[in-house]
N, C-alpha and C positions, 0 to 999 in steps of 0.2 A: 288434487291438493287443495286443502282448504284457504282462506285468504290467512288466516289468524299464521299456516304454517308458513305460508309462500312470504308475507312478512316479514317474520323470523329468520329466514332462506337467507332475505336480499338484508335484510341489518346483518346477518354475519358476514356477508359477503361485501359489506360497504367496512365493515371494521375491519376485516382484516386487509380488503384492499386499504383505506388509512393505514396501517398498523405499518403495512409496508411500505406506503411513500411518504412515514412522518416518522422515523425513526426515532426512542426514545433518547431524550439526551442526560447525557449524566459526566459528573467531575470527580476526579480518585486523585485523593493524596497520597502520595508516594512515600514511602520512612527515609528517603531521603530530603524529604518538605518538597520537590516539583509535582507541582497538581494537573496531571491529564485528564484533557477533555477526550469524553468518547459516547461513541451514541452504540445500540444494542438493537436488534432485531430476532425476532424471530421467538419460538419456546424457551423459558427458563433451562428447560432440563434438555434443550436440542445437541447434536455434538458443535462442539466449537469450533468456528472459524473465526481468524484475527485478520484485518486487514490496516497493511500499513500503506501511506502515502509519499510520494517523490517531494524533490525537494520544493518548497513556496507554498505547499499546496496545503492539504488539512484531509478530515474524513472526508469531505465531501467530492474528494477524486472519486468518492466509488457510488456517487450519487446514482450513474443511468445500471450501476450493477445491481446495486441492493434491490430493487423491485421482481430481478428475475431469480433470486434466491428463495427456495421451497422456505415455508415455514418451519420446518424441523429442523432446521438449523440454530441455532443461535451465532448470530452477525455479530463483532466488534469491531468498529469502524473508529480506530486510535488517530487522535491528532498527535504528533509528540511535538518534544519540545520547541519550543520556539517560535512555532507554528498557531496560527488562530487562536482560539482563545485555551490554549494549555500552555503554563509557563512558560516564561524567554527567559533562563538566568543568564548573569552577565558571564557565564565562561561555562566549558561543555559541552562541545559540540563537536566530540570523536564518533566514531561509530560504539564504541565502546562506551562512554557516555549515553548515546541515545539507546544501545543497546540493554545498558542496563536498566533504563526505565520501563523498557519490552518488558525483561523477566518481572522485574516488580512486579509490575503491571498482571502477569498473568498469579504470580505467586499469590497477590493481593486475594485475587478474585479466585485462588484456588481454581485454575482452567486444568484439565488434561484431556490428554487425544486429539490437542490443537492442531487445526490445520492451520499454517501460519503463512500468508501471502502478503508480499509485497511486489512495487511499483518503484525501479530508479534506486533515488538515494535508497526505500523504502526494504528497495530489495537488500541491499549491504547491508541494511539493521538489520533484518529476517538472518542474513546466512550470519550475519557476527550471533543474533541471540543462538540461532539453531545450532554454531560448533559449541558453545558454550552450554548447552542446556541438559537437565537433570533430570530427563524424564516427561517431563509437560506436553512437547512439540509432538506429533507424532506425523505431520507430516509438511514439506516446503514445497511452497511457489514461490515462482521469482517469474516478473516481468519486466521486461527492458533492465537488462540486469548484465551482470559479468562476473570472474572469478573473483570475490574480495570487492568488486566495485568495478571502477573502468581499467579494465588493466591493461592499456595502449596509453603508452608515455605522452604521445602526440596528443592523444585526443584529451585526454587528462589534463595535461597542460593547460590546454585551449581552451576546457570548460571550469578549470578551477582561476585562469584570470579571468576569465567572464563574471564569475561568482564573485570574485573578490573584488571586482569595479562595479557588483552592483552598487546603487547609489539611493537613499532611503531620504526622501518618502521617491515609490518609484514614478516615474511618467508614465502615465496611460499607457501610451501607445506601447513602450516596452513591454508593461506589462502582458499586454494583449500580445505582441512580435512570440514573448516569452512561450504563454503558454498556445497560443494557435499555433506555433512550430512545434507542436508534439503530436499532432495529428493530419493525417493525412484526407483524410475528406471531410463532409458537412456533419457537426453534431450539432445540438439542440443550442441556441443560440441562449438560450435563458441558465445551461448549465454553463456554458462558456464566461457570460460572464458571472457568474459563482463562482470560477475559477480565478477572473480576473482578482476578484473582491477580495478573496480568501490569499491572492499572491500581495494582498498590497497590506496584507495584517501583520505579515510575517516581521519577525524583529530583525530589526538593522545589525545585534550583533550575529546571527544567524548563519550570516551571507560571506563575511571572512572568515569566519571560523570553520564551518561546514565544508570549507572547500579540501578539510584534511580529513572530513569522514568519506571523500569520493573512493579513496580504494584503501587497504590496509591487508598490507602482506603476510601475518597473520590468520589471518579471518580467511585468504584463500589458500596459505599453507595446511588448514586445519578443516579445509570441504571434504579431503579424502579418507577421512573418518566419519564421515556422514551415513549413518546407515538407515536413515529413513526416505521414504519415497521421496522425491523431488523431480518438482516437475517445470521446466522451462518457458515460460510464452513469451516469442516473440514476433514481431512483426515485420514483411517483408523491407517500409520505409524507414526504418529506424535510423537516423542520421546519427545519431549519438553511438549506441551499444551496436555495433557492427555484427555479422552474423559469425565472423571470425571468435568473437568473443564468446557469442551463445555456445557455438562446438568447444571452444576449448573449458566452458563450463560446464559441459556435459560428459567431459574427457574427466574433470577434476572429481566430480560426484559419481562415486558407484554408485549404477543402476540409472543415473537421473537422466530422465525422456526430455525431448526437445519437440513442444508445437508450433508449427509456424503460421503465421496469420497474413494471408497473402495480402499486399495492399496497407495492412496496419502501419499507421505509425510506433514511435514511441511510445507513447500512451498508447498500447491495445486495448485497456477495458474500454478508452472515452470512442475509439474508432468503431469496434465490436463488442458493445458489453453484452449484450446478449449471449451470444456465443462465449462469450469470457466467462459469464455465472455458469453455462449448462458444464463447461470443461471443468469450472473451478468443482461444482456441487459430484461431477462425474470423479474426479479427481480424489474430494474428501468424504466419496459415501467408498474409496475402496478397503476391502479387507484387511 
């Protein structure tokens, strides 16, 4: 191989490594006036993947994922409302609200064949846009997820007064309590706190309000007409979404598969994203 080629070789191979751990960042006004921030990966013309975020958090929940996503994808890594820097209006915050900035969102951009993943609250946006949608989605992930949301009275309860005493601006150490209790062993300390960071941007109206997008009986009366794949990850530690929850969300969904991530917590991508990109990419290259 001559130098002039081998050159050539390693500048493609340094750009598209960049390309992959600097994701481009871009802002969409909605015809509603809320402006989402979202970053994009991968080929123009690759099939689409959308990935949505749990609650506090922003795109960058899928920060240790995106690297293990093939190029022929096209990544969209959605902040929604409220969240980092895409708008906090002062009222809106149902799942139905955040739900409708999803469809915008992909109608804007003209997406179809999406593969449409989410994370927690991230996932009830996915299953509200997914009963609701006209064609676009063609296929669901849910992570740390339940039917409609958290559908155990107890545990709902418990995490919606939590939510509703958050208290803004927050204290470190919560913050930190916050999100280190979503994972179960050692991740990269420097995305940990990009987590912190990105929980403490979040808007103060957010935090009460949000706490009625946690389930909506609806959204899980309306899973059993779901006729596109759907696929479940969850994690052995999941303190939150119980495994009770994952089966009877697999009960509600014709056809939809359950993974389990032994050891995972809550956050499976931040515990296992490697394995999470190969499942997810396995997932959205099916027929």
């Amino acid at each position: 191989m001559s130098r002039l080629l081998l050159l050539s070789v390693l500048l493609l191979m340094l750009a598209t490594s960049a390309a992959l751990a600097e994701p481009a960042s871009a802002l969409l006004k909605l015809p509603s006036g809320v402006t989402l921030h979202y970053v994009t990966q991968g080929r123009a013309d690759g099939e689409p993947i959308v990935l949505l975020h749990g609650i506090g958090d922003s795109w960058h929940s899928y920060d240790l994922v995106l690297p293990h996503v093939p190029e022929r994808y096209r990544v969209y890594a959605v902040t929604m409302r409220g969240h980092g820097w895409s708008d906090a209006p002062a009222n809106g915050y149902t799942q139905a609200d955040f739900a409708g900035d999803i469809t915008a969102f992909l109608e804007a951009l003209d997406l179809k064949g999406v593969t449409l993943v989410g994370h927690s609250l991230g996932s009830f946006i996915a299953q509200a846009v997914a009963v609701r949608d006209r064609g676009r989605v063609a296929r669901l992930a849910l992570i740390g997820s339940g039917p409609g949301g958290i559908g155990s009275e107890t545990v709902r309860a418990e995490i919606q007064q939590f939510v509703r005493g958050v208290k803004v601006p927050l204290e470190a150490s919560v913050a930190r309590d916050f999100q280190a209790g979503t994972v179960s062993g050692p991740v990269p300390a420097t995305f940990l706190e990009t987590m912190f960071r990105e929980l403490m941007l979040a808007a103060p109206q957010l935090w009460p309000q949000a706490a009625h997008a946690l389930y909506d009986a609806g959204t899980a009366a309306a899973l059993a007409k779901l006729t596109i794949p759907v696929l479940v990850m969850w994690g052995t530690k999941d303190a939150m979404l119980l495994r009770g929850e994952q089966d009877a969300l697999v009960k509600a969904i014709p056809g939809a598969r359950l993974l389990v991530y032994e050891g995972a917590g809550h956050a499976v991508h931040w515990d296992q994203p490697e394995r999470v990109a190969k499942d997810l990419v396995a997932f959205a290259g099916r027929d």
